[in-house]
C-alpha positions in Angstrom: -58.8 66.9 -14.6 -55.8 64.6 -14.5 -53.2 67.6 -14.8 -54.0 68.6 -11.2 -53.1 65.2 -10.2 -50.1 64.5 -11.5 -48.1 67.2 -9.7 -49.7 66.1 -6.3 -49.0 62.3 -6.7 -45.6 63.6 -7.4 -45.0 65.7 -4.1 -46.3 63.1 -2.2 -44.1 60.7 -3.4 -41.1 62.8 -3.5 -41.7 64.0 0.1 -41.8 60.3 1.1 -39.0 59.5 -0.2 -37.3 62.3 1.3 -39.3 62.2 4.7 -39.0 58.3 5.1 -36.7 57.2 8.3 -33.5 54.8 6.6 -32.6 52.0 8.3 -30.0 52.1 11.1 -26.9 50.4 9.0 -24.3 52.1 11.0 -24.3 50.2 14.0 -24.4 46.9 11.6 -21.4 48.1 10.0 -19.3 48.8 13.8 -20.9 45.2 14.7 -19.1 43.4 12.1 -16.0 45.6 12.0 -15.4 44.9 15.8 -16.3 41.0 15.2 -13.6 40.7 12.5 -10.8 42.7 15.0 -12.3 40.5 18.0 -12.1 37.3 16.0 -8.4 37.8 14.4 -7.2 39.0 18.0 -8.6 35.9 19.4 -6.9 33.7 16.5 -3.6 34.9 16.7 -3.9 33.9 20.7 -5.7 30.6 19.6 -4.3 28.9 16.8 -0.8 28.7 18.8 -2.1 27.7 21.8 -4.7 24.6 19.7 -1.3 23.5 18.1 0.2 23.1 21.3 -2.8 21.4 23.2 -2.8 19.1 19.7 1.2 18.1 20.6 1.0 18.0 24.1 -2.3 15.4 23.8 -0.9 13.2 21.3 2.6 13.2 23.6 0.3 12.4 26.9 -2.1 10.0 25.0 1.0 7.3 24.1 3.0 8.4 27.2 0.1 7.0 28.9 -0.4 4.0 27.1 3.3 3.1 27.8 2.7 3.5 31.6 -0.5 2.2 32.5 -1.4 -0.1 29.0 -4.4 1.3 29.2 -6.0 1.7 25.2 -9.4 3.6 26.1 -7.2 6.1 28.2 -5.3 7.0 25.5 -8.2 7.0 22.9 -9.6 9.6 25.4 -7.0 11.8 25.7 -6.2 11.9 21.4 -9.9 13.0 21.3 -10.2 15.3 23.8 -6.9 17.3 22.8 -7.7 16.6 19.1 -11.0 17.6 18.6 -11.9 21.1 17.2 -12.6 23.8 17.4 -9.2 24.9 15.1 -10.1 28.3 14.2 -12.8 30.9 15.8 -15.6 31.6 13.7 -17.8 34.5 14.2 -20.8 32.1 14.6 -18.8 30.3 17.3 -18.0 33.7 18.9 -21.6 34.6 19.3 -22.4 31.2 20.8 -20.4 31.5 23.4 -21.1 34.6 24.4 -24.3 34.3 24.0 -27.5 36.3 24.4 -27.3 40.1 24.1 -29.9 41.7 25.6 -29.0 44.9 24.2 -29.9 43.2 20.1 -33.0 42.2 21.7 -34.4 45.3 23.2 -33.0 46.8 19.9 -35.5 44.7 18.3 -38.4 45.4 20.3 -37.6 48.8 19.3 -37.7 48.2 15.5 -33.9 48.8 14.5 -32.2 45.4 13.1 -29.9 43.7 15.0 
């Protein structure tokens, strides 16, 4: 009686294996691919431009303090100029773009985001 069995447990589980929808992993895969090139690109604008900022501030903070005498001026300008961001993250990326409605409708539909 167990004979009969054995080859049916075995279609069934072969046939959902085979049937069985795989998880979307594609669009994952383009995702990170375009945040590396979207991150890099924005780096190689950034970086230069921080260093810059960096110089100019600390230039402007103690050109400052020699005209006006002013210490909390200065101290203001070294930290805003100074402060980071250095680098773009992905994580920063996505908080400042935002929400994506497009991931979240994704969602809804079952796929990953």
């Amino acid at each position: 009686m167990l004979k009969p069995m054995k080859p049916l447990a075995a279609t069934v589980i072969v046939s959902a294996l085979c049937f069985s929808v795989p998880e979307a992993n594609a669009e994952d895969a383009i995702e990170k691919a375009g945040v590396a090139v979207g991150v890099t690109l924005g780096n190689i604008l950034f970086l230069p431009i921080k260093a810059i900022e960096v110089t100019v501030g600390a230039v402007s903070g103690a050109f400052s303090y020699v005209v006006t005498g002013n210490a909390d001026l200065t101290k203001q300008i070294w930290r805003d100029t100074s402060e980071g961001p250095y680098v773009i993250t992905p994580e920063l990326a996505r908080t400042s773009v935002g929400q994506r409605p497009e991931l979240l409708e994704s969602n809804k539909n079952g796929m990953q985001p």
